[in-house]
C-alpha positions as CSV (number, residue, x, y, z in Angstrom):
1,X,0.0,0.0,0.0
2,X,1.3,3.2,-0.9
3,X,2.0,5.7,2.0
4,X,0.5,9.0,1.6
5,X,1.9,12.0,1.7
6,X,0.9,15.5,3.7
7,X,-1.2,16.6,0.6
8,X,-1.6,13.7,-1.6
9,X,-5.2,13.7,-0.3
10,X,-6.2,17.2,-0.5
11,X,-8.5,18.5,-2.8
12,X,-7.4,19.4,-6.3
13,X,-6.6,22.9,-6.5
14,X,-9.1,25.5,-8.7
15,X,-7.8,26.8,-12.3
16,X,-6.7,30.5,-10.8
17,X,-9.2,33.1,-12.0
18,X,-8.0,35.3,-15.1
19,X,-6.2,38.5,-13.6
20,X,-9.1,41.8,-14.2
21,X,-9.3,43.6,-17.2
22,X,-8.0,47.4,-17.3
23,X,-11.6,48.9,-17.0
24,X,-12.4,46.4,-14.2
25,X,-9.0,47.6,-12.5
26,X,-9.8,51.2,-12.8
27,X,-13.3,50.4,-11.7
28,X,-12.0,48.7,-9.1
29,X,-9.6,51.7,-7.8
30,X,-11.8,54.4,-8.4
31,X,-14.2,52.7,-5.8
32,X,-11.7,52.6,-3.2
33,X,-10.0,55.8,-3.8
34,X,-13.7,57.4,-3.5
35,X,-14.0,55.0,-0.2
36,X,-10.9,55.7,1.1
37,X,-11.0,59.4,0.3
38,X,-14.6,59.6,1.9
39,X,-13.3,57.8,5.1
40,X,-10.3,60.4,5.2
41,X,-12.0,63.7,5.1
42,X,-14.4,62.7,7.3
43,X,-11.6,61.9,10.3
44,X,-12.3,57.9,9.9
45,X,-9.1,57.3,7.3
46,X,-9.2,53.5,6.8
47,X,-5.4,52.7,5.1
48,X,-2.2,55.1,5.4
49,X,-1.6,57.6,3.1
50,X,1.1,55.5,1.0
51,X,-1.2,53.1,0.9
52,X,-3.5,55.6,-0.6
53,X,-0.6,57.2,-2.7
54,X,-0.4,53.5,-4.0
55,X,-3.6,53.5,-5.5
56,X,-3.6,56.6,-6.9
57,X,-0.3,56.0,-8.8
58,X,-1.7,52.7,-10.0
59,X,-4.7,54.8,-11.0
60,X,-2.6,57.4,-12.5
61,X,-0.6,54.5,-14.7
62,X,-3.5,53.2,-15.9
63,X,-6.4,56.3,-17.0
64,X,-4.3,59.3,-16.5
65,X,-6.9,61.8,-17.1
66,X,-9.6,60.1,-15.0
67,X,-11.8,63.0,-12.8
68,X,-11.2,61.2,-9.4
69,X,-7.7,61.8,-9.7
70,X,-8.4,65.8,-10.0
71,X,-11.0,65.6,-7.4
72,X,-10.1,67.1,-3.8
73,X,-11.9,66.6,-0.8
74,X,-15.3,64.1,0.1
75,X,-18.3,64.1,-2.2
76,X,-21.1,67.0,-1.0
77,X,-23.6,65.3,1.0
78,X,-27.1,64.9,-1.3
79,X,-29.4,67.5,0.3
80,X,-32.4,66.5,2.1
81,X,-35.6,67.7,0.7
């Protein structure tokens, strides 16, 4: 009988899934950045500013002229009527 060995009997592994296209990365970044960006100017920052930094580069890299990157501040707050 043949011995087994630590993961001969785990399950097989999934196919990995196909890396995101460029428009679902940017999609992807400009809804954190807004998140992130949100979270920050209201005094709630959820990652560090490099990490931040990081995201906008890679956002930069990739649609160069997209409005979030020459957005400042939080979104208004939608009045209430």
């Amino acid at each position: 009988m043949k011995q087994l060995g630590m993961f001969d009997d785990a399950p097989p592994l999934k196919p990995a899934a196909p890396p995101p296209t460029r428009d679902e990365r940017v999609a992807s970044l400009v809804a954190l950045i807004q998140k992130y960006k949100d979270a920050y100017y209201n005094k709630a920052p959820l990652v560090s500013d490099a990490a931040f930094d990081a995201l906008e580069d890679e956002l930069r890299a990739l649609a160069p002229d997209h409005a979030i990157l020459a957005s400042v501040g939080a979104p208004l707050p939608e009045p209430v009527v």
